[in-house]
C-alpha positions in Angstrom: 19.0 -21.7 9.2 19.7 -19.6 6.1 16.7 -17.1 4.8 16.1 -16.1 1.5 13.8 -12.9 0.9 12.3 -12.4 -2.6 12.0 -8.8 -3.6 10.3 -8.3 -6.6 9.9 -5.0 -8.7 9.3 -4.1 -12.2 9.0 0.0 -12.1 11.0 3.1 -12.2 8.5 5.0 -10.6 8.8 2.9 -7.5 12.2 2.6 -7.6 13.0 4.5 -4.4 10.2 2.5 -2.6 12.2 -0.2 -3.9 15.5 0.5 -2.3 13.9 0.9 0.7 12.4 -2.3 0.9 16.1 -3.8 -0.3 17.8 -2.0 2.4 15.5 -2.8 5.4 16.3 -6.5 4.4 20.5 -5.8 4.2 20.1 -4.2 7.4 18.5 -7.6 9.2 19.7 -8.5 12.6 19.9 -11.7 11.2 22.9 -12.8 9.6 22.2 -15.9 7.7 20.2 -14.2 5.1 20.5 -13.4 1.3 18.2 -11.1 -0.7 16.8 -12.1 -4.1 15.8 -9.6 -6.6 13.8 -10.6 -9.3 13.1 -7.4 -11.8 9.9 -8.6 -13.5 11.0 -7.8 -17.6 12.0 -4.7 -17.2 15.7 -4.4 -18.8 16.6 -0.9 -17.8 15.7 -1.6 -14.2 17.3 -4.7 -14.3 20.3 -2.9 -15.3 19.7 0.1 -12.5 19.2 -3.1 -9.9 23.0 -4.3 -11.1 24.5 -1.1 -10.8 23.1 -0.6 -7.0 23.1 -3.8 -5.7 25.4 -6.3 -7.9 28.1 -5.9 -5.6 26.1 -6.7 -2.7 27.4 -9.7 -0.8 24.1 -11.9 0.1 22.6 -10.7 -3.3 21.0 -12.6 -6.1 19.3 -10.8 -9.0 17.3 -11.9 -11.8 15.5 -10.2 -14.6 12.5 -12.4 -16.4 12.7 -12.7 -20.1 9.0 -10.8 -20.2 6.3 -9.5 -17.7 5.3 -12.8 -15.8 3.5 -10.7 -12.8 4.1 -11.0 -9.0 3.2 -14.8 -8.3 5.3 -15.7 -10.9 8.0 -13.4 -10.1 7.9 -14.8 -6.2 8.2 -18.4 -7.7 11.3 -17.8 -9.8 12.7 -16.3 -6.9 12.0 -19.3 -4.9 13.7 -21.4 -6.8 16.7 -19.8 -7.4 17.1 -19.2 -3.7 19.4 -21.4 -1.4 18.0 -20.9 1.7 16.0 -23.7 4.2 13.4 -20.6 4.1 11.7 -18.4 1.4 10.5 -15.1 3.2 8.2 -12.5 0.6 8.3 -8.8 0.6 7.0 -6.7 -1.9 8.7 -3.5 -3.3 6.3 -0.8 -1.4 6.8 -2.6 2.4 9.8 -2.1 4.5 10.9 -4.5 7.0 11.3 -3.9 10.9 15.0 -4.9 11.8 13.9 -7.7 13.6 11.7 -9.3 10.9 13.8 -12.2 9.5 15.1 -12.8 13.4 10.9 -13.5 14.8 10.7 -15.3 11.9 13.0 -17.9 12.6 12.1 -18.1 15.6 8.5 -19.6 14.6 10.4 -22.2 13.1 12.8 -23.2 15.9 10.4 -23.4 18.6 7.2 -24.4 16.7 8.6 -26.4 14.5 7.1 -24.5 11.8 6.3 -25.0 7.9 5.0 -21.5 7.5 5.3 -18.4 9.7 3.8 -15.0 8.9 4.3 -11.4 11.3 2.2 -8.4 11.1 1.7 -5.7 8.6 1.7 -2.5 10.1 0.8 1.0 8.1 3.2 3.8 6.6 0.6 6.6 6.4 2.6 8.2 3.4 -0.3 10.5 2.5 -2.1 10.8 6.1 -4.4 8.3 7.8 -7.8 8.8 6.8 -10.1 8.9 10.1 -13.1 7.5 8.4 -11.2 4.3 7.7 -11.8 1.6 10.6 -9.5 -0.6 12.0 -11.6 -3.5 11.4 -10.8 -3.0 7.7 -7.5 -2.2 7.5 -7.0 -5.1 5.5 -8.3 -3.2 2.7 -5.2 -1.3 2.4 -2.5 -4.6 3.5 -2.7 -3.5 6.9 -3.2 -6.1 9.5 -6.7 -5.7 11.2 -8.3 -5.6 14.5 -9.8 -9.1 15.0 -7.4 -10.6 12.7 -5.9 -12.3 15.7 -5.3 -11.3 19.7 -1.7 -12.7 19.5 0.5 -15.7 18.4 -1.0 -18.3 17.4 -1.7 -20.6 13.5 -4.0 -19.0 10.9 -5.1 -19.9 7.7 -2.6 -17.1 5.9 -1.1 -13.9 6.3 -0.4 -11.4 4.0 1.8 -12.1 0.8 4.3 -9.1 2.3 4.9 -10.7 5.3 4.9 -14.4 4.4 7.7 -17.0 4.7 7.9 -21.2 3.7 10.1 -23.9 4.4 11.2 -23.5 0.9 11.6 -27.4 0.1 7.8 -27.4 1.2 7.3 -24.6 -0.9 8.8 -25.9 -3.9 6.8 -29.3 -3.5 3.8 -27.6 -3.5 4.3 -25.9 -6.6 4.6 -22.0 -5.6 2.0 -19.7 -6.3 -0.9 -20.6 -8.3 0.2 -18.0 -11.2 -3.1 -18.2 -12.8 -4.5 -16.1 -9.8 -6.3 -13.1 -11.4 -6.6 -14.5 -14.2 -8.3 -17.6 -13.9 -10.8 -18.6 -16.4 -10.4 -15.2 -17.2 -11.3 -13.3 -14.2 -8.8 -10.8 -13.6 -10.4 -9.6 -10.1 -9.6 -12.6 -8.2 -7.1 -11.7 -5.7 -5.1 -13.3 -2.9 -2.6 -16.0 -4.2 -1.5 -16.5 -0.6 -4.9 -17.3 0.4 -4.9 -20.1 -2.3 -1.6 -21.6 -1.6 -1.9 -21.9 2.2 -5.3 -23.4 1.1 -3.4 -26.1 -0.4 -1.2 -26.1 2.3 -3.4 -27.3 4.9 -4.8 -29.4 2.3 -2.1 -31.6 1.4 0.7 -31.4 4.6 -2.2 -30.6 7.6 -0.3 -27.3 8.3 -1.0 -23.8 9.3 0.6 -20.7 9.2 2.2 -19.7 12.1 1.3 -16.4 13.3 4.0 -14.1 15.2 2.9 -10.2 15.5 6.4 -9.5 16.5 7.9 -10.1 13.3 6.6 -6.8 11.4 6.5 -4.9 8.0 5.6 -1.3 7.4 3.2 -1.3 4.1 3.1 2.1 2.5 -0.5 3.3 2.2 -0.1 6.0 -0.5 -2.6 8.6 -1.0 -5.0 6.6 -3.8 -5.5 3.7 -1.5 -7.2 6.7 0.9 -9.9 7.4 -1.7 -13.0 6.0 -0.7 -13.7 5.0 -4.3 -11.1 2.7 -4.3 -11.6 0.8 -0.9 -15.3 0.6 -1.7 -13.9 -1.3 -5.6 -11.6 -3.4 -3.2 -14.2 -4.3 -0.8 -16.3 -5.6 -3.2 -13.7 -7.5 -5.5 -12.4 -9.1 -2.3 -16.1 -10.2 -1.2 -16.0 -12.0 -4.6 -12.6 -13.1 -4.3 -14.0 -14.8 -1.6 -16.4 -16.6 -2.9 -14.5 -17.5 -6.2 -11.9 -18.9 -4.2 -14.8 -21.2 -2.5 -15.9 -22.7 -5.6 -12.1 -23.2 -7.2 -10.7 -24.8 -4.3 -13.9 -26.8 -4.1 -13.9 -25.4 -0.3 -16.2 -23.8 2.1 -12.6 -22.8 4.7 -14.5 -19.7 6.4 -14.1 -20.1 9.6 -11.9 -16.6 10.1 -13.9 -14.7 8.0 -17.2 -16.0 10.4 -15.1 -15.2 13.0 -14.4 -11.7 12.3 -18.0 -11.0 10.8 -19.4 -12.6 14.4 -17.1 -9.8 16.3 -18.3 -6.7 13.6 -21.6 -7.8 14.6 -21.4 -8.8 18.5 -18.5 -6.7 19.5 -16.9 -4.1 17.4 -19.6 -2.4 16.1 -22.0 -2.4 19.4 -18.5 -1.3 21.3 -17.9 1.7 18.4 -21.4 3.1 18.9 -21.2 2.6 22.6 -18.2 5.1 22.4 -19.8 7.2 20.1 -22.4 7.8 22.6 -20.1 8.4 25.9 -17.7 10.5 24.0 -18.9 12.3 20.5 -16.7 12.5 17.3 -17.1 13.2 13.7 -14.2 11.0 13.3 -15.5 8.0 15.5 -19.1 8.7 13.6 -17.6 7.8 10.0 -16.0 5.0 11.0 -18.8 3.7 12.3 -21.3 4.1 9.3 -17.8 2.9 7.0 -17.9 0.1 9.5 -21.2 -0.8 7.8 -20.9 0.5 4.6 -17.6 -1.8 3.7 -19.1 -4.8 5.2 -21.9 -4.0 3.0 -19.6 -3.6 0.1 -18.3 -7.3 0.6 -20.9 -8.8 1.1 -22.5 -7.3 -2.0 -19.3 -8.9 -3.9 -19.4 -12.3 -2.3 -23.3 -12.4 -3.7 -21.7 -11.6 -6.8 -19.4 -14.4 -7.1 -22.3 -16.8 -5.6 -24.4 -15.8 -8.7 -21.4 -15.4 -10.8 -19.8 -19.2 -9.9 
């Protein structure tokens, strides 16, 4: 079963980040794999991409005539790509050795269309301890209550993502109108949207293995609490938008997760606060709140908004 990972990237600033994305994917315990580059208009670092990788056996690179965006980006990857399976990483992630490997194995012994792994976190600027697990998510970090192990879930994140690519194909890619549908620029989450359409037109889930992981970089703005409290509130509307486009009400994780804030992981963060004191464990129970607030302030948004 040959594996195609797209790798797209468009900056010189994140050039290194880049590199170290492209070598945890050369470095794969898995053999039957080829890496495809796509440089999102960007000539010069096409032309940097040649001179590093061009030589590369397992290599494709491609350079877009203009600035398309990610989605986009992912889908011309896709289909230049000769795999069975499309795997997505982005530029700022690097791959555990083993990624590709637990991968496949979701689609040998489940029989899999989709199969997704775990995003773990690369502290580069240091972990902020007001930040709660439960909303890791914030920063694409998988989060406690996301799930307790294997098993199918709506979608995982667009890092750490894979498709039978023929299904892939047939289902069109990535909605590239994403963020800027009817001209809203804050929706977000195009794998949200096409595993929506997934289990809409084939019955199919994604196939959840925490095993197969990938390190996201969490550099030091995505730590300002400014920034999380934006992205908790554009994702609480994201929510919602997504709702009303997909003519869906497809909660059921998000009731889920909301049900075990309310029942067990916030009763169980105060319970600890009051056996053993912290000011750590004391923010991230009033963050625990205040981000839930925060989405669920945006998802009224988008009721009144859509």
């Amino acid at each position: 079963m040959r594996v195609s990972v797209v790798l797209c990237t468009y900056s010189h600033d994140r050039y290194g980040d880049f590199q170290d994305a492209a070598e945890s994917i050369l470095s794969q315990t898995y053999d039957d794999i080829e890496l495809v580059i796509v440089v999102d208009g960007k000539t010069t670092v096409y032309e940097r991409v040649l001179d590093d990788y061009g030589d590369k056996n397992r290599t494709q690179i491609s350079c877009n005539d203009e600035n398309l965006g990610l989605l986009e980006s992912r889908n011309r990857g896709a289909e230049i790509a000769d795999g069975n399976i499309v795997a997505f990483i982005d530029d700022d992630a690097i791959a555990d050795q083993d990624w590709v490997k637990e991968l496949v194995k979701g689609y040998e012994e489940r029989n899999a269309v989709a199969v997704g792994g775990k995003m773990t976190a690369e502290w580069v600027a240091g972990k902020p301890e007001f930040l709660p697990e439960e909303f890791y998510w914030l920063v694409g970090v998988t989060h406690r209550g996301f799930a307790d192990g294997p098993g199918y879930v709506r979608n995982t994140f667009g890092s750490n993502i894979s498709f039978r690519r023929d299904i892939f194909l047939e289902l069109g890619g990535f909605d590239i109108d994403i963020g800027g549908r009817k001209g809203d620029k804050n929706l977000q989450g195009g794998e949200t949207e096409l595993c929506a359409r997934l289990a809409v037109e084939y019955d199919e889930r994604v196939w959840y293995t925490p095993d197969a992981k990938v390190a996201h970089k969490v550099f030091d703005y995505r730590t300002d609490p400014s920034w999380l409290l934006d992205r908790a509130f554009w994702q609480g509307y994201s929510k919602r938008a997504m709702e009303e486009l997909l003519e869906t009400n497809d909660g059921d994780e998000e009731d889920v997760f909301l049900r075990r804030l309310a029942v067990e992981f916030f009763p169980g963060r105060l319970a600890d606060l009051v056996r053993s004191p912290s000011l750590p464990k004391a923010k991230q129970l009033v963050m625990l709140l205040v981000f839930t607030a925060f989405v669920g302030s945006g998802y009224l948004y988008g009721l009144v908004r859509y």
